[in-house]
VOGUVEX-340773 format. One record per residue: residue number from 1; residue in three letters; x, y negated, z negated of N, C-alpha, C in turn. Coordinates in steps of 0.05 Angstrom, whole numbers. Example, Ala and Ser with C-alpha at 12.3 -4.5 7.8 and 13.67 -1.06 7.14 Angstrom:
! residues 2
    i   aa    n_c1    n_c2    n_c3   ca_c1   ca_c2   ca_c3    c_c1    c_c2    c_c3
    1  ala     264     114    -156     246      90    -156     264      66    -156
    2  ser     257      45    -142     273      21    -143     258      -1    -157
! end
This chain:
! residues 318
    i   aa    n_c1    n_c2    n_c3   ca_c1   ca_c2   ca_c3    c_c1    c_c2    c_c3
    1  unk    -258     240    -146    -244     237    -172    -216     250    -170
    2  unk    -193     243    -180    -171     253    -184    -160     271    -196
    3  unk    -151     290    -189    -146     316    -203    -131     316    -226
    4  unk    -150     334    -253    -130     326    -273    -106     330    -280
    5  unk    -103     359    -268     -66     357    -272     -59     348    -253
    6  unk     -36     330    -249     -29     326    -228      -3     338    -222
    7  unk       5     327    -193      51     335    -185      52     311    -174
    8  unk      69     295    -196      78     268    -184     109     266    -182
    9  unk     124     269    -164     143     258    -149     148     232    -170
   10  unk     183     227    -177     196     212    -187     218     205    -160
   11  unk     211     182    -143     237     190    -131     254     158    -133
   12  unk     271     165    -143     292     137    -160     318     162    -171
   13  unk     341     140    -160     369     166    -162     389     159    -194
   14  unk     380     143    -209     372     148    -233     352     147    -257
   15  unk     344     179    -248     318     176    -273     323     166    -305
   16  unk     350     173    -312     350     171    -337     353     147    -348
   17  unk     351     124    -333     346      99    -344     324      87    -341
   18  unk     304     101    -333     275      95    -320     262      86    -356
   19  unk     277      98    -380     271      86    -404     237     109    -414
   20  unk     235     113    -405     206     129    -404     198     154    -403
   21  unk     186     162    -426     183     192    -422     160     202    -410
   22  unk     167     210    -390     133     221    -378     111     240    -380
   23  unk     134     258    -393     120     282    -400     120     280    -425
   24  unk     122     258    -439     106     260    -465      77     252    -464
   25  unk      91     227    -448      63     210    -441      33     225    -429
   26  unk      51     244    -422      26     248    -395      32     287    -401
   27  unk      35     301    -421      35     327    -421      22     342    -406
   28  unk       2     343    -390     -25     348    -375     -12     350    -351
   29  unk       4     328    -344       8     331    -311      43     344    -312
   30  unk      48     358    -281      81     355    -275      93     335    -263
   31  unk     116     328    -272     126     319    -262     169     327    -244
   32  unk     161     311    -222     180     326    -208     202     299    -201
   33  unk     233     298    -204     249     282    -189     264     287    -166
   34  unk     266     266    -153     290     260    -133     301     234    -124
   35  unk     330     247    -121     354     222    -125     357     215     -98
   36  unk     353     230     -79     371     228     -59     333     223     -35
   37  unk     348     223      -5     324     234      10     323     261      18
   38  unk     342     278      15     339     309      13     322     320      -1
   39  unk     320     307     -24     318     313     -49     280     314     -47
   40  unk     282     288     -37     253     277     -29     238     297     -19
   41  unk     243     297       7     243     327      34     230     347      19
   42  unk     252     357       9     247     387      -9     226     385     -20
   43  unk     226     359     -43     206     364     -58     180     358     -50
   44  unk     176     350     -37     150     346     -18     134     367     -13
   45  unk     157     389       9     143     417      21     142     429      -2
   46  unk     153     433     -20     156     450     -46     129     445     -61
   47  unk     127     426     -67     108     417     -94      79     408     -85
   48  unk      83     385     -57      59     377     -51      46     356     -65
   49  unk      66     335     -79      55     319     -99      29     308     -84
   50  unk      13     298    -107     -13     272    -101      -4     245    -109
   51  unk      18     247    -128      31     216    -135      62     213    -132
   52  unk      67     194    -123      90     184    -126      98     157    -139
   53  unk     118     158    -152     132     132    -157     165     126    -133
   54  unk     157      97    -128     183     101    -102     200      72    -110
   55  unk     218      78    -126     240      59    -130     262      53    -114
   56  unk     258      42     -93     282      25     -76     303      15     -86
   57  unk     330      10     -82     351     -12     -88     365       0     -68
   58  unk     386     -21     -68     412     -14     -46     425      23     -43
   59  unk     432      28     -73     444      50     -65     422      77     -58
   60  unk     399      73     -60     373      89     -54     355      73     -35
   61  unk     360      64      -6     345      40       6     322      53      24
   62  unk     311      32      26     274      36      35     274      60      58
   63  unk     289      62      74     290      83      94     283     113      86
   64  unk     311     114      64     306     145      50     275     147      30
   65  unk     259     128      33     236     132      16     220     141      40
   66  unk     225     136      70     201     139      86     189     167      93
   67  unk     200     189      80     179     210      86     151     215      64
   68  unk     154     197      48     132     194      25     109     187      44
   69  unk     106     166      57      84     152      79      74     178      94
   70  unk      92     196      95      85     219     113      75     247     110
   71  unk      81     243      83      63     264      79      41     278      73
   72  unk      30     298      72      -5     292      78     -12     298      49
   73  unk       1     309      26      -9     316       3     -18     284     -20
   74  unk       4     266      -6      11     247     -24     -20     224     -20
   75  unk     -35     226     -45     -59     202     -47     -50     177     -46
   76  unk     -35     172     -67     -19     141     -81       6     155     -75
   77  unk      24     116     -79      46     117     -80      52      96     -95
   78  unk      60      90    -118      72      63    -128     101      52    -128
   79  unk     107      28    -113     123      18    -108     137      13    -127
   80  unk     165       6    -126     182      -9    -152     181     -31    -140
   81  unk     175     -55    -151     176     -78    -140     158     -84    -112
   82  unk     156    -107    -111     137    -125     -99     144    -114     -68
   83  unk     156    -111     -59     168    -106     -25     144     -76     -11
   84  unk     135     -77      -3     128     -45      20     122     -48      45
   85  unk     138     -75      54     140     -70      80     151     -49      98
   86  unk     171     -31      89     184       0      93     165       8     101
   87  unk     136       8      86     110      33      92     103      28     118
   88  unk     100      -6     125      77     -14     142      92       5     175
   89  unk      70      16     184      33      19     181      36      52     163
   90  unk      17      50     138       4      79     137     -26      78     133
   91  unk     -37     102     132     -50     111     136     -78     103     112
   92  unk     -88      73     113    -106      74      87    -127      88      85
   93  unk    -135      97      97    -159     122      90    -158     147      68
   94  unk    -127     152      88    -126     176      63     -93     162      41
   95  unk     -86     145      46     -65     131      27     -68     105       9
   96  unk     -71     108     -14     -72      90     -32     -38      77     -43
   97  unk     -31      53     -35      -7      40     -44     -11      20     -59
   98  unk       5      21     -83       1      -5    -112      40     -11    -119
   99  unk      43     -43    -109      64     -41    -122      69     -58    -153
  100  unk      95     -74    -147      98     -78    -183     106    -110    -181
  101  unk      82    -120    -163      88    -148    -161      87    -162    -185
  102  unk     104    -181    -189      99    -199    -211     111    -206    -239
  103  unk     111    -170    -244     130    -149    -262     154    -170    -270
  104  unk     172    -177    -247     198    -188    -251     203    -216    -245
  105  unk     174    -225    -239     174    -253    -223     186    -276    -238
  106  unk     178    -271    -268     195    -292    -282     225    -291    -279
  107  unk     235    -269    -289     269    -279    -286     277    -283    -256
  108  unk     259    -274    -232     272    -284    -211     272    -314    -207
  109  unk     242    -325    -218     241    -353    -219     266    -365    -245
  110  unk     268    -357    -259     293    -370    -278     316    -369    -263
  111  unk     328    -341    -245     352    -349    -229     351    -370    -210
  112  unk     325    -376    -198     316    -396    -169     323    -426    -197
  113  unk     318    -425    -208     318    -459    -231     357    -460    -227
  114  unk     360    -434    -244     397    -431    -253     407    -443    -227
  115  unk     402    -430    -189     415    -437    -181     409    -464    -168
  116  unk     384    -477    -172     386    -504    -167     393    -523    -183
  117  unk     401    -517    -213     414    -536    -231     438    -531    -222
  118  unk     454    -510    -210     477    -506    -204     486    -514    -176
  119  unk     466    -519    -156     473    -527    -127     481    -564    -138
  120  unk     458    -566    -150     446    -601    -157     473    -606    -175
  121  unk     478    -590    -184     495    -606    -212     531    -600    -206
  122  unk     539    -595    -178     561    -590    -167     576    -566    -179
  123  unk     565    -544    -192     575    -522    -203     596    -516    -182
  124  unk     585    -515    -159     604    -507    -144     630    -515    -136
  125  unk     639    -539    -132     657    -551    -137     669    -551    -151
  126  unk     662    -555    -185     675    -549    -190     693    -511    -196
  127  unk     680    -499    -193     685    -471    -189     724    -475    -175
  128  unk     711    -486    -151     730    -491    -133     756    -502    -144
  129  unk     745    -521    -165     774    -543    -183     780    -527    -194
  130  unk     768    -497    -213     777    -488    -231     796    -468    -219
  131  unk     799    -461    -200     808    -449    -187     840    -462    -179
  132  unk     831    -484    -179     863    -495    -173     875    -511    -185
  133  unk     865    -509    -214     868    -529    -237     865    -548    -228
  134  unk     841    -562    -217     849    -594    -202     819    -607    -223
  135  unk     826    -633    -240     813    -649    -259     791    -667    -249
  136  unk     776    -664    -237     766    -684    -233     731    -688    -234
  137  unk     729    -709    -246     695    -713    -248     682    -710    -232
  138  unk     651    -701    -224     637    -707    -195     607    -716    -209
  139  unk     596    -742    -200     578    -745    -214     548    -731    -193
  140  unk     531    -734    -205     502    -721    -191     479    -740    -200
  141  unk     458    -734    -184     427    -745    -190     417    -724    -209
  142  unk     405    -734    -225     385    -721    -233     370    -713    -223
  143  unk     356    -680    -237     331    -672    -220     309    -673    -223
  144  unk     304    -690    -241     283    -711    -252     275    -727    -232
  145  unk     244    -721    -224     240    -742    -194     244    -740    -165
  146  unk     259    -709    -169     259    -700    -132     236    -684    -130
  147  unk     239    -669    -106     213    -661    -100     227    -633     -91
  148  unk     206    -606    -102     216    -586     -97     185    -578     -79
  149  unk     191    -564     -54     176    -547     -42     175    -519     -43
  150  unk     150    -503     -62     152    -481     -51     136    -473     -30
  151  unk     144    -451     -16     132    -436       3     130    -413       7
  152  unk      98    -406      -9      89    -381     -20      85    -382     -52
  153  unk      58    -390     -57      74    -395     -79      43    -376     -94
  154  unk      65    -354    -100      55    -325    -114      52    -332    -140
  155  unk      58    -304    -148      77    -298    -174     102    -308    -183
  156  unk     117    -309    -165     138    -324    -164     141    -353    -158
  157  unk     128    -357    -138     132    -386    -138     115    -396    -156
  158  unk     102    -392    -170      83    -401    -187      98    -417    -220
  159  unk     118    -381    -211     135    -400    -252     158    -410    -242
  160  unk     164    -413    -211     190    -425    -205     173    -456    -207
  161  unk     147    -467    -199     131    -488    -206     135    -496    -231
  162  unk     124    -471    -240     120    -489    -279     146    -495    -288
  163  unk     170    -484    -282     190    -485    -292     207    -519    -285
  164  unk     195    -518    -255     210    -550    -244     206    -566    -262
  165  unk     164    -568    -260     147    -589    -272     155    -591    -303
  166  unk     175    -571    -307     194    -574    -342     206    -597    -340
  167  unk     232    -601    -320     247    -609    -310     242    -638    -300
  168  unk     212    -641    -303     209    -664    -288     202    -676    -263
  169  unk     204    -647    -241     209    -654    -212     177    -650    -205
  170  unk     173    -663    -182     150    -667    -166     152    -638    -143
  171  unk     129    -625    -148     129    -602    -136     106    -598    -112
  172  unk     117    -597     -91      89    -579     -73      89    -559     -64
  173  unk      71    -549     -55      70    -519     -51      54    -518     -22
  174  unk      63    -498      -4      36    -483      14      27    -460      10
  175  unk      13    -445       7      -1    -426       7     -22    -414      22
  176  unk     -16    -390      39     -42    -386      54     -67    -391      47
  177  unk     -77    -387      21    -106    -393      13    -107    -416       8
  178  unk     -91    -436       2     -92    -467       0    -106    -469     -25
  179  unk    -105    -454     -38    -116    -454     -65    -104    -479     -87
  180  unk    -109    -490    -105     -91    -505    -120     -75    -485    -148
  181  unk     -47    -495    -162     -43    -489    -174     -35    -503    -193
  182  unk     -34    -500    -219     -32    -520    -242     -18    -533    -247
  183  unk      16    -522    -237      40    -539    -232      47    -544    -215
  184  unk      31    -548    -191      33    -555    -164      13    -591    -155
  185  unk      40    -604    -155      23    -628    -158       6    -636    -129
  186  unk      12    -625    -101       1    -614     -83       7    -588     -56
  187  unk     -25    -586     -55     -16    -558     -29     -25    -562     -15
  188  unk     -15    -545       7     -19    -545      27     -22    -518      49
  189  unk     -30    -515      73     -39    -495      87      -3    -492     101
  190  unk      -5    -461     109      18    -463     125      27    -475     146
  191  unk       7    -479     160       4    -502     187      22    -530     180
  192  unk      23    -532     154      29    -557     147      56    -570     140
  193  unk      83    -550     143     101    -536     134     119    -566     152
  194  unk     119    -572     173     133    -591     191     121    -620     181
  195  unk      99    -612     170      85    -644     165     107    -654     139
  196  unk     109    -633     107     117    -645      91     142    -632      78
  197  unk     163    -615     104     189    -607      93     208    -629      95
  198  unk     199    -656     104     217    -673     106     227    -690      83
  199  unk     204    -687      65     203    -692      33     214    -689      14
  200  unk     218    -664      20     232    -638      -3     271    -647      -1
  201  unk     268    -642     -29     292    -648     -38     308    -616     -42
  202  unk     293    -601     -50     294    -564     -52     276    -561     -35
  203  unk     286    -535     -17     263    -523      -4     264    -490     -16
  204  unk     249    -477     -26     249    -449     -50     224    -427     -30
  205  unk     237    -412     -21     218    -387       0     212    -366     -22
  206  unk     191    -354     -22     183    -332     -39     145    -328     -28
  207  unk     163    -318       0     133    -302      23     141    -281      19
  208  unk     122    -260      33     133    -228      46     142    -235      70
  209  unk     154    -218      79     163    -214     113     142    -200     128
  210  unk     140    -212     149     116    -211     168     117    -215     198
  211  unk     106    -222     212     114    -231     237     102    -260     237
  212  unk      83    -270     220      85    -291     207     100    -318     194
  213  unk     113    -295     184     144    -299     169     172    -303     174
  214  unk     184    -279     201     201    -268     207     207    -310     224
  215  unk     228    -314     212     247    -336     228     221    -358     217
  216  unk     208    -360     199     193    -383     188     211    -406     195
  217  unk     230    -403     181     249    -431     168     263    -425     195
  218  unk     269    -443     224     276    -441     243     291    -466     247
  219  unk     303    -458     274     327    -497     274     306    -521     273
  220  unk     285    -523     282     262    -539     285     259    -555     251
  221  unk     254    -528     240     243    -535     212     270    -540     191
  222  unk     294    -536     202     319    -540     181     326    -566     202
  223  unk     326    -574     224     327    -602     236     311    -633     217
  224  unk     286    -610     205     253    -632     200     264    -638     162
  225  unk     290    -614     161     288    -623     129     313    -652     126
  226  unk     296    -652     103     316    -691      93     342    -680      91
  227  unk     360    -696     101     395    -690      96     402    -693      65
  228  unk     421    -668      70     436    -669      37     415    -646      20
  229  unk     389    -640      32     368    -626      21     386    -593      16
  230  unk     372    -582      -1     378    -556     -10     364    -533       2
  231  unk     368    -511      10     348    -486      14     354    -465     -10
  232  unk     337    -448     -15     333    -421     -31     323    -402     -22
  233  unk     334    -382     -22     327    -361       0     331    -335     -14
  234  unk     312    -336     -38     301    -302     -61     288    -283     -36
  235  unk     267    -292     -20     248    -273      -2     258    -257      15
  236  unk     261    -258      43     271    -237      61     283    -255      72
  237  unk     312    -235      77     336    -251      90     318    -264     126
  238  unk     311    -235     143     293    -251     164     284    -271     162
  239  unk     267    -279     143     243    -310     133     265    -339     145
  240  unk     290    -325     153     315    -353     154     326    -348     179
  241  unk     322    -365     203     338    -353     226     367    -360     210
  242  unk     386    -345     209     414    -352     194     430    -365     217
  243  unk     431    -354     229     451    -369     252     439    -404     256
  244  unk     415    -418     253     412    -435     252     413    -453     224
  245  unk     417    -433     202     422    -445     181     453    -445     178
  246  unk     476    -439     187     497    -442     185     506    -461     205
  247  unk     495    -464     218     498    -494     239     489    -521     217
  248  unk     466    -513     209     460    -539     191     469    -542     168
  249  unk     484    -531     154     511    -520     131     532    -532     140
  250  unk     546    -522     168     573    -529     175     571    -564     189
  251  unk     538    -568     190     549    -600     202     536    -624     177
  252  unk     525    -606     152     528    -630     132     497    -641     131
  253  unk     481    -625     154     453    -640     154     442    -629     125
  254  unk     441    -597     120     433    -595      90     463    -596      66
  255  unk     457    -606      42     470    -603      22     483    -582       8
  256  unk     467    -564      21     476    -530      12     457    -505       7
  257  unk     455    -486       0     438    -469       4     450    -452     -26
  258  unk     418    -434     -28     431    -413     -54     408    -385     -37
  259  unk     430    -361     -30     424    -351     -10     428    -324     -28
  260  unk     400    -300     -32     401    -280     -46     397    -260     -26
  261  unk     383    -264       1     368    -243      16     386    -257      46
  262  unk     385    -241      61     404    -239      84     392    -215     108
  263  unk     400    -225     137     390    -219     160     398    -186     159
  264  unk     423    -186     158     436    -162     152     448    -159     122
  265  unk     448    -139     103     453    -125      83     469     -98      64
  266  unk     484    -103      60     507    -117      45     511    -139      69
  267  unk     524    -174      63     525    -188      82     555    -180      91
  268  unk     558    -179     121     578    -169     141     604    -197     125
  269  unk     629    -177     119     658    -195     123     655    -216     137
  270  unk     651    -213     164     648    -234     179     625    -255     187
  271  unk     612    -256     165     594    -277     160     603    -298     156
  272  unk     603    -329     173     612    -353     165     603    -360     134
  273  unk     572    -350     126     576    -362      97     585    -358      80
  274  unk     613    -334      84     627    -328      62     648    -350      52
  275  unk     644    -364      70     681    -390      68     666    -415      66
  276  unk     637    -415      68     623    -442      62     621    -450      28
  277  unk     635    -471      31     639    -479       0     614    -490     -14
  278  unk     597    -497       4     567    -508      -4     554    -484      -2
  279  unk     554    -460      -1     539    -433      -4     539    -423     -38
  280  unk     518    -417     -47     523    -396     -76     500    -371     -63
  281  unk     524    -351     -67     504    -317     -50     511    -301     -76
  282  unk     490    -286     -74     490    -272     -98     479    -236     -84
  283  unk     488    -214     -86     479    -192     -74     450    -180     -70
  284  unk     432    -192     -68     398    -183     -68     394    -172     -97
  285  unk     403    -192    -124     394    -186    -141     398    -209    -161
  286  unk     374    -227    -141     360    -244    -164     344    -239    -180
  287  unk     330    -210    -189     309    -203    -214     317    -184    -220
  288  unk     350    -180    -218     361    -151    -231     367    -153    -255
  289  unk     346    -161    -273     354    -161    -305     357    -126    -304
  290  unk     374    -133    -332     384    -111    -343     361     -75    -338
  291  unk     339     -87    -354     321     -64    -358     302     -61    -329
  292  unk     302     -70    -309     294     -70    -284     275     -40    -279
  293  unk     294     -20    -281     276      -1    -266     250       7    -303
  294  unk     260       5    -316     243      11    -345     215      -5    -346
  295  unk     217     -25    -334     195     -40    -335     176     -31    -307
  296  unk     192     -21    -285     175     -13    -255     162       9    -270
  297  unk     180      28    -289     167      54    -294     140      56    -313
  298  unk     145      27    -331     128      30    -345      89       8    -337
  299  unk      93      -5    -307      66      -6    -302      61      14    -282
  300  unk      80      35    -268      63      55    -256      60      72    -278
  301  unk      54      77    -305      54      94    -319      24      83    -330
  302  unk      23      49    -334       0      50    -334     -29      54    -318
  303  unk     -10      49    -289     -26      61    -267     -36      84    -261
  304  unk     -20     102    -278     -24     135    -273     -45     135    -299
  305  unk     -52     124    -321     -73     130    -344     -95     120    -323
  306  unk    -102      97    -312    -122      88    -295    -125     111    -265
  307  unk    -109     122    -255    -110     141    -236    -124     161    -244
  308  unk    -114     172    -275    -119     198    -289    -147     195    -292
  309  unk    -163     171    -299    -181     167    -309    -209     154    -284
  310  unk    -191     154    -269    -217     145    -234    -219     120    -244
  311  unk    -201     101    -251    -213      71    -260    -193      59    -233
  312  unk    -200      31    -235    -187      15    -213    -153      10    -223
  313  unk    -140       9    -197    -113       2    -201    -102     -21    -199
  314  unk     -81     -23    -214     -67     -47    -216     -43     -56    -185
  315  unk     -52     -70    -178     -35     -86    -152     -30     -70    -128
  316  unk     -60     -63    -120     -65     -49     -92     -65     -62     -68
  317  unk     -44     -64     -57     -39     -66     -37     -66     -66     -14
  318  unk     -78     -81      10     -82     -80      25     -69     -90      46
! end
């Protein structure tokens, strides 16, 4: 059973928007922060937490969270957001990990719709006219009647589904468990990925990174997609060999891409897809609504009433 007071570790480098009071919530237990990974360090040997909460973003990134995995006091750890590949491998015997999959899955799926009404509907272009005051119409297909592929289709790909099948479009999906889903008019096994990317009018990634994963979408499989076809790339920049997707960008075989995750991070000046006019990149924050970390804080908070209480946890990781 879990000890009732506990020392849980806050480590996110601003607490004060976390929206949440903890020590109201939770008077019984302490609680401890850190901004930084010094901060972390310290408070580790110092305190000895049994819980942690571990909020990642750019200016606090997965690296400076890695002495949490390491140290021997810590039971749980709850993730901000869906990602803990950082952890892999720890220790499950004596480490319990739960992250916050799902949490944000809708608005990431509403940005994945925004930027395929916006690849599809020449946003970009015109961007480009507005830019040089230049007038001119560009007409488009409707997206009524194409076919979107997801691959992976979670939490996320799931309402990026319901959201197409709004829209009209014919949707398939693969999924490791080949399970069916409601707005998925068919699925398929991953094996299957060369059989029916030739179809897809959108192709929409939302896997983990894996070795599974790592270079999924390869020259092979951006060769196998239909010309003029779109990619979306919310999941892990790896999941994309890039250098083979800017070959198939710069010679016109795909239509364009809407690119949130990247091989390397912040993307390097000298990335060709900065000057690609058929590119829309956006900085690894397709589910950065406003209240972001308030909502991470507030299901490990319900995870810590279930912790406090020896009941089962919400989105445990194996």
């Amino acid at each position: 059973m879990p000890k009732k007071i506990l020392d849980v570790l806050i480590a996110f480098d601003q607490p004060e928007i976390l929206n949440c009071d903890f020590e109201r919530r939770f008077p019984e237990h302490k609680f401890h922060y850190a901004t930084n990974k010094s901060e972390i360090v310290n408070t580790l040997e110092k305190v000895n937490p049994s819980v942690a909460l571990s909020i990642k973003h750019p200016p606090f990134p997965p690296q400076h969270h890695l002495p949490l995995r390491e140290h021997p006091s810590l039971e749980w750890i709850h993730v901000g957001g869906s990602g803990y590949d950082h952890f892999i491998p720890w220790n499950k015997k004596r480490l319990t990990i739960t992250n916050s999959q799902g949490v944000l899955a809708r608005f990431l799926a509403e940005t994945c719709i925004g930027a395929m009404l916006a690849l599809n509907g020449n946003f970009l272009t015109y961007i480009a006219q507005k830019n040089k005051r230049h007038w001119e119409p560009q007409s488009f297909s409707p997206l009524q009647g194409k076919t979107l592929l997801i691959v992976g289709v979670g939490a996320i790909g799931g309402y990026v589904s319901e959201f197409a099948k709004a829209l009209g479009m014919r949707v398939i999906g693969i999924r490791g468990s080949g399970q069916p889903h409601p707005s998925v008019d068919e699925m398929y096994m991953p094996n299957s990925l060369l059989d029916v990317i030739g179809e897809a009018d959108f192709l929409s990634l939302h896997v983990r990174l894996n070795n599974e994963t790592t270079q999924l979408i390869d020259k092979k499989v951006l060769n196998a997609m239909k010309k003029n076809s779109f990619l979306l790339n919310t999941a892990r920049g790896p999941v994309v060999d890039e250098k083979a997707l800017c070959d198939a960008l710069h010679s016109k075989h795909l239509g364009g891409a809407y690119l949130d995750v990247f091989e390397n991070e912040p993307l390097p000046d000298s990335s060709p897809l900065w000057q690609m006019k058929n590119v829309l990149i956006t900085p690894h924050a397709a589910d950065a609504v406003f209240d972001w970390p308030a909502r991470y804080a507030s299901i490990f908070c319900d995870n810590l009433e279930h912790w406090t209480q020896g009941e089962p946890l919400i989105n445990v990781v194996d």
